[in-house]
N, CA, C and O atoms as a GROMACS GRO file, in nm:
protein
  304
    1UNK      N    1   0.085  -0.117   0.000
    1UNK     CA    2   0.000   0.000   0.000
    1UNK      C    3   0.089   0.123   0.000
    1UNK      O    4   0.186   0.116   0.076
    2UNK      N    5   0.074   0.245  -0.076
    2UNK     CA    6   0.129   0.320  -0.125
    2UNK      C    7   0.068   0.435   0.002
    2UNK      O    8  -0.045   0.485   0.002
    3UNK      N    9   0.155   0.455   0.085
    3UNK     CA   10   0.063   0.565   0.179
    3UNK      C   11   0.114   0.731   0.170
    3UNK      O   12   0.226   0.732   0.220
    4UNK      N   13   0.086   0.832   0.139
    4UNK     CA   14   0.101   0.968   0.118
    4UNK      C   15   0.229   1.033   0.210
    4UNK      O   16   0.277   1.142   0.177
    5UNK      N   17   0.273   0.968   0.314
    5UNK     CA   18   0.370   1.008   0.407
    5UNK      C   19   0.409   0.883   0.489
    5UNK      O   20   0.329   0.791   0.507
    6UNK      N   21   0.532   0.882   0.538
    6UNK     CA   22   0.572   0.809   0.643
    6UNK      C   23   0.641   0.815   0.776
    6UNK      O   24   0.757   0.844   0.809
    7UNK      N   25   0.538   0.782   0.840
    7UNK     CA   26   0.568   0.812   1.021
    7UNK      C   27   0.725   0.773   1.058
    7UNK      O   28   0.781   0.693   0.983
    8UNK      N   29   0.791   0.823   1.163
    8UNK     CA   30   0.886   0.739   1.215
    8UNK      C   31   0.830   0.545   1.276
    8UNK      O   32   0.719   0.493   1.279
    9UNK      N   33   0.958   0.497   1.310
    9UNK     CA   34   0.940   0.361   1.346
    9UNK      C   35   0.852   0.398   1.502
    9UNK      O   36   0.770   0.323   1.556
   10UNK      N   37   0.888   0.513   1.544
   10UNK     CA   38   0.837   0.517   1.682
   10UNK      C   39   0.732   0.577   1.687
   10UNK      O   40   0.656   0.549   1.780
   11UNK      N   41   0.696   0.670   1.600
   11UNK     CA   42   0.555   0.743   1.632
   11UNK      C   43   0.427   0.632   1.553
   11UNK      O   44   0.308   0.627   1.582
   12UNK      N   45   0.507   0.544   1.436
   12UNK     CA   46   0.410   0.437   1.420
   12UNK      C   47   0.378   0.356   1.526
   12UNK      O   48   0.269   0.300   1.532
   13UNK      N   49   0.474   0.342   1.622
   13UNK     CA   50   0.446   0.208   1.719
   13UNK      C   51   0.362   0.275   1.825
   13UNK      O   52   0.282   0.215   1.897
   14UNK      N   53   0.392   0.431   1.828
   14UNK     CA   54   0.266   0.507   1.934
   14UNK      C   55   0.138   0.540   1.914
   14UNK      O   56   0.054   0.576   1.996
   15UNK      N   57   0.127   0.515   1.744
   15UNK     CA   58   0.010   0.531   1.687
   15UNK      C   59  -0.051   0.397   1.686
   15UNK      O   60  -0.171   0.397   1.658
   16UNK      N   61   0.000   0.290   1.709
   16UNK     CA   62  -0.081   0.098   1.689
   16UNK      C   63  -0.123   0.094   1.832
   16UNK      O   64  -0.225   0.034   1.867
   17UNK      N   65  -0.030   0.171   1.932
   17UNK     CA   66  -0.047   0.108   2.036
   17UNK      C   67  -0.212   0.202   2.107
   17UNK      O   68  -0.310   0.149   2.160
   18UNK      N   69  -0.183   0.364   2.076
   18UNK     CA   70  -0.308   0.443   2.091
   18UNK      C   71  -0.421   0.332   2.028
   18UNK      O   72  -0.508   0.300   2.109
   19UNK      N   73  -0.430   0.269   1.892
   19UNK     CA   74  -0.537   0.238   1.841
   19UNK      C   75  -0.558   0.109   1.920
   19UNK      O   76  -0.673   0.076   1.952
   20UNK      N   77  -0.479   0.053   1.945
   20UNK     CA   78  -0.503  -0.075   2.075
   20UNK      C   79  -0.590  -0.015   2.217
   20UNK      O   80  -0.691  -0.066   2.266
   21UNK      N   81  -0.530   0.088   2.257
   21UNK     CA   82  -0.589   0.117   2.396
   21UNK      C   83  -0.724   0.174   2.334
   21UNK      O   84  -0.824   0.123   2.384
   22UNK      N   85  -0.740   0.245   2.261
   22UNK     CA   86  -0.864   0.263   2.237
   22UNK      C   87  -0.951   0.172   2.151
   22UNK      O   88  -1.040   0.246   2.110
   23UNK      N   89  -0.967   0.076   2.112
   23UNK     CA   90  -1.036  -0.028   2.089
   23UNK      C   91  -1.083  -0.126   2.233
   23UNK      O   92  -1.188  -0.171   2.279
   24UNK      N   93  -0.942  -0.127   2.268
   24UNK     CA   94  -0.982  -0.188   2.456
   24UNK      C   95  -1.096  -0.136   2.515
   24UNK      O   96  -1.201  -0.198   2.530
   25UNK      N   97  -1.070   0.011   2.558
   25UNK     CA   98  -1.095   0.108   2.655
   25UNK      C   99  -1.266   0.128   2.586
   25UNK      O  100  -1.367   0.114   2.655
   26UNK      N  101  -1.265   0.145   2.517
   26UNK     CA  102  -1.412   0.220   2.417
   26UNK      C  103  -1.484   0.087   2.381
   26UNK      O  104  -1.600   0.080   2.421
   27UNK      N  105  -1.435  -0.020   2.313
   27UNK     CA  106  -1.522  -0.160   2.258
   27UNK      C  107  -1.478  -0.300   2.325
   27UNK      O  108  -1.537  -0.401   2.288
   28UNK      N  109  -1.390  -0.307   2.410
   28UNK     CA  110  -1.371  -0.423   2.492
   28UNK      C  111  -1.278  -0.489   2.381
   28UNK      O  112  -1.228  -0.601   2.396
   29UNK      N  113  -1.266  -0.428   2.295
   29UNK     CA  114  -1.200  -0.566   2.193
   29UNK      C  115  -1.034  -0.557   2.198
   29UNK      O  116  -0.988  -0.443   2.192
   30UNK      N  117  -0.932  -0.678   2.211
   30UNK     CA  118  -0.852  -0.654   2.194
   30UNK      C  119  -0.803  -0.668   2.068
   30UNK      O  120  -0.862  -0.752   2.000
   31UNK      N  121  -0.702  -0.602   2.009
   31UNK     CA  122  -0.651  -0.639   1.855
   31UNK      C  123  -0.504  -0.594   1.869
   31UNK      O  124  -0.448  -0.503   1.930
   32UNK      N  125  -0.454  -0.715   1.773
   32UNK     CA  126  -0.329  -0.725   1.762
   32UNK      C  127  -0.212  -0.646   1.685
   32UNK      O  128  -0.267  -0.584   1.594
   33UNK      N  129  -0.124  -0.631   1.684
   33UNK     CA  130   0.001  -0.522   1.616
   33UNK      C  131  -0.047  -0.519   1.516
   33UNK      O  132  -0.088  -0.407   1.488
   34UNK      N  133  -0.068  -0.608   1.429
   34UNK     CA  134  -0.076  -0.638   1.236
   34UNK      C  135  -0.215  -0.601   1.241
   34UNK      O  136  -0.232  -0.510   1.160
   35UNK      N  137  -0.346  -0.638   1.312
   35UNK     CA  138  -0.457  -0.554   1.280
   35UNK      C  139  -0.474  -0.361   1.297
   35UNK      O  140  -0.531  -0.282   1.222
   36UNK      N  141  -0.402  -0.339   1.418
   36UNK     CA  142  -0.386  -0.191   1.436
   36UNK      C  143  -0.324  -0.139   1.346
   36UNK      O  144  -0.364  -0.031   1.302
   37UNK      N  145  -0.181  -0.215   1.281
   37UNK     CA  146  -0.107  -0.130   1.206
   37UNK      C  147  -0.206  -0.109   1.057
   37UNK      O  148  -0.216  -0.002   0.996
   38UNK      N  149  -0.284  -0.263   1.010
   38UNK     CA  150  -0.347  -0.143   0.891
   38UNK      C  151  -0.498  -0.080   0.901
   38UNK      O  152  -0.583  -0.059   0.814
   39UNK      N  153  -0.495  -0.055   1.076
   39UNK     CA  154  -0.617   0.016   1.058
   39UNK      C  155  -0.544   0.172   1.057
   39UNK      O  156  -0.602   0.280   1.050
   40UNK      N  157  -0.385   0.142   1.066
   40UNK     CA  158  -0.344   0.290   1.116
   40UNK      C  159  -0.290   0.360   0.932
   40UNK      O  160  -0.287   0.476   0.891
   41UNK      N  161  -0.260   0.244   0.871
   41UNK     CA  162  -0.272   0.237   0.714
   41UNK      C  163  -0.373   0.300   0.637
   41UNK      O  164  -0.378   0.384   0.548
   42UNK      N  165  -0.447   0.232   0.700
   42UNK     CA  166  -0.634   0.279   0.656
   42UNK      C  167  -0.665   0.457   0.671
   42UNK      O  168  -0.700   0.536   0.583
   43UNK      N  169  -0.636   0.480   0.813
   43UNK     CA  170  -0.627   0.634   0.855
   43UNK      C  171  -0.523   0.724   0.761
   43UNK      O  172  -0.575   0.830   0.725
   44UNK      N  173  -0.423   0.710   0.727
   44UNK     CA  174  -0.337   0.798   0.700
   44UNK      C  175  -0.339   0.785   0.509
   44UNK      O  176  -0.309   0.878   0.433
   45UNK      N  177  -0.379   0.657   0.470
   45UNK     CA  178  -0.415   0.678   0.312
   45UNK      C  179  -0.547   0.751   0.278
   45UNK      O  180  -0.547   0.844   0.197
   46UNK      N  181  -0.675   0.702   0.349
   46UNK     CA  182  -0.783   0.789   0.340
   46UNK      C  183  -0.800   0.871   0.417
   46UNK      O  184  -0.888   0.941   0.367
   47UNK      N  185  -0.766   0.923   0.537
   47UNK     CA  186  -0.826   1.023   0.593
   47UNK      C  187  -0.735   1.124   0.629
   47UNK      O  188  -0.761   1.244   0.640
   48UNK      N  189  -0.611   1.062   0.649
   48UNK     CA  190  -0.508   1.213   0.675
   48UNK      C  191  -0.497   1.288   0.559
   48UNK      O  192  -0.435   1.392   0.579
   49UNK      N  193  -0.534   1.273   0.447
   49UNK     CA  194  -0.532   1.391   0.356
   49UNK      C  195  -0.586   1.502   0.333
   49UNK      O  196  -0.536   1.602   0.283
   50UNK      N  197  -0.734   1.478   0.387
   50UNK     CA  198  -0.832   1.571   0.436
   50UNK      C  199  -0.780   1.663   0.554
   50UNK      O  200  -0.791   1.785   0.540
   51UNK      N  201  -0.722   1.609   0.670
   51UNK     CA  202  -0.673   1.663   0.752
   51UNK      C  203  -0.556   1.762   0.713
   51UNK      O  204  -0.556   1.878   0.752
   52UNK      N  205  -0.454   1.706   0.633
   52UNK     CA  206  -0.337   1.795   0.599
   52UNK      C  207  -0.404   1.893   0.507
   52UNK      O  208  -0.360   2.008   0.507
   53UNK      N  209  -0.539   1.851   0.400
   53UNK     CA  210  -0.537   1.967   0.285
   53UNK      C  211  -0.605   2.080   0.418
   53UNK      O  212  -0.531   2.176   0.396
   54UNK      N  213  -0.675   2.114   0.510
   54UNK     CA  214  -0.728   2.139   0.648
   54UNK      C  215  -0.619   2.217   0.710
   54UNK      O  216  -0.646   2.318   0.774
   55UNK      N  217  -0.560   2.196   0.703
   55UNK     CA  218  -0.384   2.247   0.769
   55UNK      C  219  -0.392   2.388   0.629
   55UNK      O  220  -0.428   2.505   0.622
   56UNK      N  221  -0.351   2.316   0.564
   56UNK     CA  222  -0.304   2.393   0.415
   56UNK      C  223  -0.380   2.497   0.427
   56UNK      O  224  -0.323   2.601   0.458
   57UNK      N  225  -0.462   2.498   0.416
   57UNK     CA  226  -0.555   2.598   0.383
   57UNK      C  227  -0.573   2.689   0.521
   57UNK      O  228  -0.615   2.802   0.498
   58UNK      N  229  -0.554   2.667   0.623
   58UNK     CA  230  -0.566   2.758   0.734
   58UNK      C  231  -0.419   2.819   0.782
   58UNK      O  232  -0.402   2.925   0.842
   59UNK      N  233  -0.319   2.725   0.741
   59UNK     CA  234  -0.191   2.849   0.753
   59UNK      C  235  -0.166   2.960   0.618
   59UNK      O  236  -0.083   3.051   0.623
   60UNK      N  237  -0.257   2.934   0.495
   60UNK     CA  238  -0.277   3.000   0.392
   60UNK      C  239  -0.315   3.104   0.413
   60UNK      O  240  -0.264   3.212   0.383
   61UNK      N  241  -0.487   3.060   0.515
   61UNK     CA  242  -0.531   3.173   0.602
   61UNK      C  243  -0.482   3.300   0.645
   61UNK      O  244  -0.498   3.418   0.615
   62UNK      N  245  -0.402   3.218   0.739
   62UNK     CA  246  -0.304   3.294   0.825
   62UNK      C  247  -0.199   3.338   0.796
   62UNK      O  248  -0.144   3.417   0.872
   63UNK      N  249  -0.147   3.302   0.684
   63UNK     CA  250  -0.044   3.390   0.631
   63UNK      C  251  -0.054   3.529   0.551
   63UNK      O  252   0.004   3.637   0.558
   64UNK      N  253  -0.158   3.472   0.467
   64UNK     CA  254  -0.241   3.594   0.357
   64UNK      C  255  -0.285   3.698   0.530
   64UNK      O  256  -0.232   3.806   0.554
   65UNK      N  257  -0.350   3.654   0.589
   65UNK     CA  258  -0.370   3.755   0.685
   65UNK      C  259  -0.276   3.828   0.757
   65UNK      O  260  -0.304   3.936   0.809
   66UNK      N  261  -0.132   3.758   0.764
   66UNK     CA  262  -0.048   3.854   0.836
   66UNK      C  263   0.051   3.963   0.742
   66UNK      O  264   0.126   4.056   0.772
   67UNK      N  265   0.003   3.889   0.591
   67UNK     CA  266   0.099   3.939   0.495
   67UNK      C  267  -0.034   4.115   0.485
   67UNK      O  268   0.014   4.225   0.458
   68UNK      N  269  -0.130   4.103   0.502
   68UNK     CA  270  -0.189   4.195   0.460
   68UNK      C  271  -0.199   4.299   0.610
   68UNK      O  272  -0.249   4.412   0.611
   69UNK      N  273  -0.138   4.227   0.732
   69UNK     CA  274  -0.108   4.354   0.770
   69UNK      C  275   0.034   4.418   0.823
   69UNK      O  276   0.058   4.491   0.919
   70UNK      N  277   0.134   4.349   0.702
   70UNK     CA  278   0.217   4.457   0.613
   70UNK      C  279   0.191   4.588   0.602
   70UNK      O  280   0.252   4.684   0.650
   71UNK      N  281   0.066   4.580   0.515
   71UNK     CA  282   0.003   4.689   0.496
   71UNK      C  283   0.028   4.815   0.591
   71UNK      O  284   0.090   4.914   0.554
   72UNK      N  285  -0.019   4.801   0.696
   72UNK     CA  286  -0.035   4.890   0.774
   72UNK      C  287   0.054   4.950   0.826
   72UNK      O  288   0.036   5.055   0.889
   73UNK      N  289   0.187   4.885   0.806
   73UNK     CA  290   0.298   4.979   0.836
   73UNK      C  291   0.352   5.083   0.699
   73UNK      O  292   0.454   5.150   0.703
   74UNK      N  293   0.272   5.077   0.601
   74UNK     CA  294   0.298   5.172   0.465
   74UNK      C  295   0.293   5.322   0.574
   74UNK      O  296   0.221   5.357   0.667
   75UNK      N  297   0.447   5.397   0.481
   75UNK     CA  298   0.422   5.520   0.540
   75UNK      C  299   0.316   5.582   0.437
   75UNK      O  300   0.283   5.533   0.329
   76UNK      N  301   0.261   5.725   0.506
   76UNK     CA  302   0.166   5.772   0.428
   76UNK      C  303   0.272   5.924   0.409
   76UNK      O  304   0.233   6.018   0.338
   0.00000   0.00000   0.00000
């Protein structure tokens, strides 16, 4: 599977293990390394893209907004 970015070895293993405790904690179910890791597959091919284009567009925001008050230091 071709995924859009790649985590470190360690923030993947903090991301299987989050999706473990919360499958526990929330549905009683336990699941194993190789099931978490491609539900964590699953997350970051379909849904972190939405999230990053989400990013994009609000430091765009925020930049166009600080670039425009540039502006205001124009001498007159």
């Amino acid at each position: 599977m071709d995924l859009p970015f790649q985590l470190t070895k360690e923030k993947r293993e903090e991301f299987i293990h989050l999706l473990q405790d919360y499958f526990f904690n929330e549905r009683g179910e336990s699941i194993g390394n190789l099931e978490a890791g491609f539900i964590l597959d699953f997350i970051i091919k379909e849904l972190s893209p939405t999230f990053y284009n989400i990013g994009i567009r609000d430091a765009h925001t925020f930049l166009n907004d600080k670039l425009e008050d540039l502006f205001e230091l124009e001498k007159h």
